[in-house]
N, C-alpha and C positions, 0 to 999 in steps of 0.2 A: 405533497413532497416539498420539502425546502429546498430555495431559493440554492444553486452552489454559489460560494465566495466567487468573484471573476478570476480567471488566471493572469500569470505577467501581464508585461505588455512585451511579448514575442511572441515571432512567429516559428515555426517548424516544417522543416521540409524531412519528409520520412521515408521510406522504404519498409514496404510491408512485401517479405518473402515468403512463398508458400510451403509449407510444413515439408513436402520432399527436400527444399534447401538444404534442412537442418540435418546432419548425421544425428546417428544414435550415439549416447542413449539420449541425446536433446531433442528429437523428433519426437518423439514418445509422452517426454515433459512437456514439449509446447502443444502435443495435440490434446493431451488430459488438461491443460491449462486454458485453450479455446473453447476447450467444452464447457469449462464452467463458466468461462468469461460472457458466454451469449454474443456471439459476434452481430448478430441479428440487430442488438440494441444500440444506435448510435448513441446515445447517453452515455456509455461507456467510455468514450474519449473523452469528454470534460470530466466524466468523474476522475477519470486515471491522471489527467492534467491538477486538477485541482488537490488531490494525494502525493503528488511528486513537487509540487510547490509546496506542501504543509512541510513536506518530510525535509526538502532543501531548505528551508526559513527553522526547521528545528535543529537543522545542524549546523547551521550557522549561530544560533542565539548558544548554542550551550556552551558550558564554560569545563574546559577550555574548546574553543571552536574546531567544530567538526568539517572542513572544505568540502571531505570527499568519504562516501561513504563507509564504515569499518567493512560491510558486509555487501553482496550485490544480491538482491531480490529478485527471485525471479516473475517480472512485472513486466507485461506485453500489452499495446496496444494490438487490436485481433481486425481484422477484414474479413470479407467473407465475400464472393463474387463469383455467381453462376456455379453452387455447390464445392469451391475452393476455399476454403480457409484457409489464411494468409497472417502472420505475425510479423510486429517488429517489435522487438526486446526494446524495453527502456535503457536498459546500458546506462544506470545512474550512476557506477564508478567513474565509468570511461569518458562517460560528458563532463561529471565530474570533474576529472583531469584536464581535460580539453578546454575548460571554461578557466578555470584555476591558472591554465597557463595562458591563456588570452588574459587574464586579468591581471596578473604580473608583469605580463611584457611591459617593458618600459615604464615601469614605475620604479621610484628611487627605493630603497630598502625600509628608511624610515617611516613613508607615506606607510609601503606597503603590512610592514607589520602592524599598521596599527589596526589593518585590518584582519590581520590572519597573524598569530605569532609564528616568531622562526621555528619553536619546534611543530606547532602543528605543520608547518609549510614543511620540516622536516620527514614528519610522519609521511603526509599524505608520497614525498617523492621516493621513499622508500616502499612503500604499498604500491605504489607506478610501477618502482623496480621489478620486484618479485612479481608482479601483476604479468610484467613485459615480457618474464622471463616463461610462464604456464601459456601464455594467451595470444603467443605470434599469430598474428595474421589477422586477427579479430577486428573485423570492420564496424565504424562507426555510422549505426544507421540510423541516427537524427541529427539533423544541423538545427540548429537553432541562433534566430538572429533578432537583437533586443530593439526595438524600437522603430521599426523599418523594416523592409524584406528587401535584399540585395536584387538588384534587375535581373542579373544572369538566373534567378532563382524561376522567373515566368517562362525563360526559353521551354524546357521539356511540354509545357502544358498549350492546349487550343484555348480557344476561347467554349467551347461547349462541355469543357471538362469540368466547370466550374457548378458547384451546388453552395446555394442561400437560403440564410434561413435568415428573416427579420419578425418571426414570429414572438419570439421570446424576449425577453427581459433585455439580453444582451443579445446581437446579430454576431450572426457567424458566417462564414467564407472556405469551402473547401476545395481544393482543386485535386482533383484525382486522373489521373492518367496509368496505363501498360507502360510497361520499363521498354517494351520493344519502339514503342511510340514516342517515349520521352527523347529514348537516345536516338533515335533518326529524326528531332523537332534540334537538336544539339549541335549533331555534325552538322547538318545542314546548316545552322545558323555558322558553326565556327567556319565551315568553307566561306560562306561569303562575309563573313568578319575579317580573314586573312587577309583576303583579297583587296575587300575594300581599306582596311584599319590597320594591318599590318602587326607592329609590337605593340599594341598601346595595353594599360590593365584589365579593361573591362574584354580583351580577347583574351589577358593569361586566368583572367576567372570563368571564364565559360571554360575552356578548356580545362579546368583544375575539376569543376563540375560533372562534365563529362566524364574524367577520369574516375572521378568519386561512382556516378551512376554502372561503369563496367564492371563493378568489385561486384554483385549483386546476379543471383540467378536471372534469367533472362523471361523469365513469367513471373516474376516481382511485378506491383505497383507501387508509384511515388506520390508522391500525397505531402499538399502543400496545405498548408492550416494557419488562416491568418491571426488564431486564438486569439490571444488580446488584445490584439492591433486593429481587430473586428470592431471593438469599443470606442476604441477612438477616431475611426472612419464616422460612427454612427451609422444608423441603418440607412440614413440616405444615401451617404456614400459607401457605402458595400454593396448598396443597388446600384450606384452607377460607375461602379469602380471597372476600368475596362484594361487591367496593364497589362494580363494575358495580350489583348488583341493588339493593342498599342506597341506592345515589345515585336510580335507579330510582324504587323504590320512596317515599323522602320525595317526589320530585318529584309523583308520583300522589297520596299524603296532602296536601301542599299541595294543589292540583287540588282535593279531596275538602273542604276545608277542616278538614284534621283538622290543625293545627299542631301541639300536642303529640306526636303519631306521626312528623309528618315533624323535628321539633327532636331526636328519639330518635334517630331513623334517621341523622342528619347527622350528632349526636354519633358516633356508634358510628363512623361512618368515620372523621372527626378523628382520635378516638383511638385507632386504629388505625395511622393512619398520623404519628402524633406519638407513638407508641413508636418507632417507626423510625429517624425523626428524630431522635431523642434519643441513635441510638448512635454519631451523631456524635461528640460530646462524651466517648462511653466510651474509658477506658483500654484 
C-alpha cells in the first residue's frame, strides 16, 4: 500500500455523535454511510484527512478560486465504541466559511484579494447567506487549529485518554474521551479558573469551549488529533509529550493554591507548544 502524502500542519478537536443524534432522514444516511465506511479501520482518519486536504488545495488552485465548497459531500469521520457507532460530518462548507472568515479578519482589502478575488469572496458570502437561511442551528463539529493546539483544548481529556502510534512513517497522537467526562474535566477547571484568574483570556476560552462541547448529545465523544503537528513533535516527542497531564495538573495547583506550581506548569506547556509554532516561520 502507499505511503499517504502527510496532512497540514494542524490539529483538530472533533465531536463524534452517535447515529440516534441525527434525525431522520440523516440517521438513515449516516448509518448506510458507517457501514461502508468500516469504522473498525483506523486508517480511515488519515485517508479522510488527507482527501479533504487534496480537495481544499484544488479549490484553492482553480481559477477562478473556489474558498468554499459549491456542494457539501456527504463525508464523515466514523468511531465505533462498545457496538456504538458514532459519526462526525466533515462540514467542508461550514469550516469552510469559518476558516475564510478567520482569514479575513483584519486584513486590508488589497492584501486580501490577492488572495481570494472580491467576487469569489462575493460568491462564497452569498452561499453563507442562503446556507444560513436552510441550516439554523447547525453546529460546527470540528475546530481546527494551524500550527499549535490551543491549551484550553487539553482541559476535556486525562492523561490515559491518550493513544500513540510511533510505528509508522509519521507518529500520531490521539486523545479520546466521553462527552460526559470532557465536560465535567471543563466546569471543573472553569470553577477554579474563576476563582483563582478571574476575567483574564485564557478563562473567556475555556468557557467558549465549554459552551461549544453543550451543543452536542451527551453520549458523544471528543477526539483531539494532533495530525500534522504529530510531525513536527517527532516520535520522540509525542512520546514524551505530557500537556494533557501538565494542563492537569496546574489546574489542581491552582485548586491547592499553589500558584507558583501552577505558573510552571502552564509555562512548560506554552513553551512547548510555541516551539512548534515557531516552525512556521522556518525555512
Amino acid at each position: 500500500m502507499p505511503q499517504l502524502p502527510p496532512s497540514p500542519y494542524a490539529a483538530y478537536l472533533r465531536v463524534y455523535e452517535p447515529l440516534v443524534a441525527f434525525p431522520e432522514p440523516d440517521r438513515a444516511l449516516w448509518t448506510e454511510y458507517a457501514v461502508a465506511a468500516d469504522p473498525a479501520n483506523a486508517a480511515t482518519r488519515d485517508t479522510r484527512l488527507v482527501a479533504e486536504h487534496r480537495s481544499a488545495l484544488a479549490g484553492v488552485l482553480s481559477i477562478p478560486p473556489r474558498p468554499v465548497p459549491t456542494d457539501e459531500v456527504r463525508e464523515a469521520f466514523v468511531l465505533a465504541v462498545d457496538d456504538t457507532v458514532h459519526v462526525c460530518p466533515v462540514q467542508a462548507r461550514l469550516r469552510s466559511w469559518v476558516a475564510l472568515g478567520q482569514f479575513r479578519d483584519g486584513l486590508p482589502d488589497a492584501l486580501l484579494h490577492a488572495f481570494v478575488p472580491p467576487a469569489s469572496l462575493a460568491r462564497a458570502d452569498a452561499d453563507h447567506e442562503r446556507w444560513g437561511r436552510d441550516e439554523v442551528g447547525s453546529a460546527l463539529r470540528i475546530l481546527t487549529a494551524t500550527w499549535s493546539v490551543p491549551v484550553q483544548w487539553f482541559v476535556p481529556f486525562a492523561p490515559g485518554d491518550r493513544v500513540v502510534d510511533v510505528s509508522a512513517e509519521h507518529p500520531t497522537v490521539v486523545h479520546r474521551s466521553r462527552m460526559s467526562a470532557a465536560r465535567r474535566r471543563v466546569a471543573r477547571a472553569l470553577r477554579t479558573l474563576r476563582i483563582s484568574l478571574g476575567d483574564l483570556d485564557v478563562v473567556d476560552e475555556l468557557e467558549e469551549l465549554g459552551r461549544w462541547l453543550e451543543e452536542f448529545h451527551s453520549r458523544s465523544w471528543v477526539e483531539l488529533d494532533y495530525a500534522g503537528l504529530a510531525r513536527l513533535l517527532g516520535s520522540d516527542g509525542v512520546t514524551e509529550d505530557s500537556s494533557v497531564a501538565d494542563v492537569a495538573a496546574a489546574v489542581a495547583a491552582l485548586a491547592a493554591g499553589d500558584d507558583p506550581a501552577a505558573a510552571e506548569l502552564y509555562r512548560v506547556v506554552v513553551d512547548r507548544w510555541a516551539a512548534v509554532q515557531a516552525l512556521e516561520h522556518a525555512n
